[in-house]
Structure formats: C-alpha cells, structure tokens
C-alpha positions in Angstrom: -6.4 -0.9 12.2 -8.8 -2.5 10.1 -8.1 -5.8 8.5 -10.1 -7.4 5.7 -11.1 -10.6 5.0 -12.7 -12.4 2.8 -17.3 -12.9 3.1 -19.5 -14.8 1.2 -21.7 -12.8 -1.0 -24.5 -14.7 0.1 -24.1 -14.4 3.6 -24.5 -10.4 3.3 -27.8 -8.8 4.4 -28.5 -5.4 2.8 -31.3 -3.3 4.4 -34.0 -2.8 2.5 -33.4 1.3 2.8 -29.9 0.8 1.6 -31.6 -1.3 -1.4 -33.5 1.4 -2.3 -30.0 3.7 -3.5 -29.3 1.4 -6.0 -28.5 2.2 -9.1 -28.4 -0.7 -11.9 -26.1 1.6 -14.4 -23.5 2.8 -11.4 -23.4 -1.5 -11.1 -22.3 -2.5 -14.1 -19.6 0.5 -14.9 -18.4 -0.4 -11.5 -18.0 -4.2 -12.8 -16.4 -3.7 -15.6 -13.5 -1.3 -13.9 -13.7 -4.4 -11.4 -12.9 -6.5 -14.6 -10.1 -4.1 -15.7 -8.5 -3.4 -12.5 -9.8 -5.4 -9.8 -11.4 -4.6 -6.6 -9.8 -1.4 -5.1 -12.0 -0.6 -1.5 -13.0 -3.3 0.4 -16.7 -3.1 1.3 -17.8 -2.7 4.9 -20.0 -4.8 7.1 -20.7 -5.5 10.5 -21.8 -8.5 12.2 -25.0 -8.9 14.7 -24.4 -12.1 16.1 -26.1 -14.0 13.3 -25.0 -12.6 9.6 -23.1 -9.8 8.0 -24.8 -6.7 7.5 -23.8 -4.2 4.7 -22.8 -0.7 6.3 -21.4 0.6 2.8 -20.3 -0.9 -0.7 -24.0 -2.0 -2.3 -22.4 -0.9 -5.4 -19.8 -3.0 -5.1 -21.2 -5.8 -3.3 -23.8 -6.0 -6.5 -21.3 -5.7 -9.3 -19.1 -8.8 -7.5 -22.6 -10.2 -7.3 -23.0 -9.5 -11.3 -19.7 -11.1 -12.2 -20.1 -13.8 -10.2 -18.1 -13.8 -7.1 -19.2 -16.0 -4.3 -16.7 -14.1 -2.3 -15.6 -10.4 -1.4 -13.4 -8.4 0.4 -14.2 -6.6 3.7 -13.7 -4.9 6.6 -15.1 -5.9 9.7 -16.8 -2.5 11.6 -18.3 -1.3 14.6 -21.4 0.0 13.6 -24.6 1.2 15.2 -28.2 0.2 13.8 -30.0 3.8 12.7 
C-alpha cells in the first residue's frame, strides 16, 4: 500500500518531456479548486538515489508551485526510466 508523505517542491525534478505537456490554463483552474477544496490526489514521484523525480502530477505540482507551497503531498513509486 502506498503511503504519502510530504516533498519539497523544490527538490522535485520534472523531465524536460513531461514539461513540454503543460498547460498554463489547466494550472491555474487546478489552483484555484486547490484553494476551494484542497489537494485531493497526491502526486507521484520516485527517487534515484539523489532527488525526486516527477512520474505524474505536473499539473498539480505547478499549481502548489503557483500558490506557494514549499511542500506537497506524495506517493513514493517504483518506477522505471522510459
């Protein structure tokens, strides 16, 4: 079972092909709901030794990002590089 626990925003890596999906609109409807009623899915991130690497929530992560969170939610996964 995953369990999630708290990351600093800064210490996320996003790949520069998952920066390219981003959409600047989707980011700050997704902060204000975030605003309204909080954080619902943690993010997901896996760790290579050195730093946290963003497997799926750049939406997310970037709207925490927007309203200023120096921290977010997460689950810790196994995943493989592709």
């Amino acid at each position: 079972m995953l369990r999630v626990q708290k990351v600093k925003v800064d210490d996320i890596y996003v790949p520069m092909a998952r920066r390219k999906t981003l959409h600047p609109e989707t980011v700050r409807h997704l902060a204000e709901d975030i605003l309204e009623n909080g954080m619902k899915t943690p993010i997901q991130v896996r760790h290579d030794g050195k730093r946290h690497i963003l497997v799926e929530g750049l939406h997310r992560l970037e709207a925490a990002k927007w309203l200023g969170e120096t921290t977010i939610d997460a689950y810790l996964v196994q995943a493989k590089r592709h």
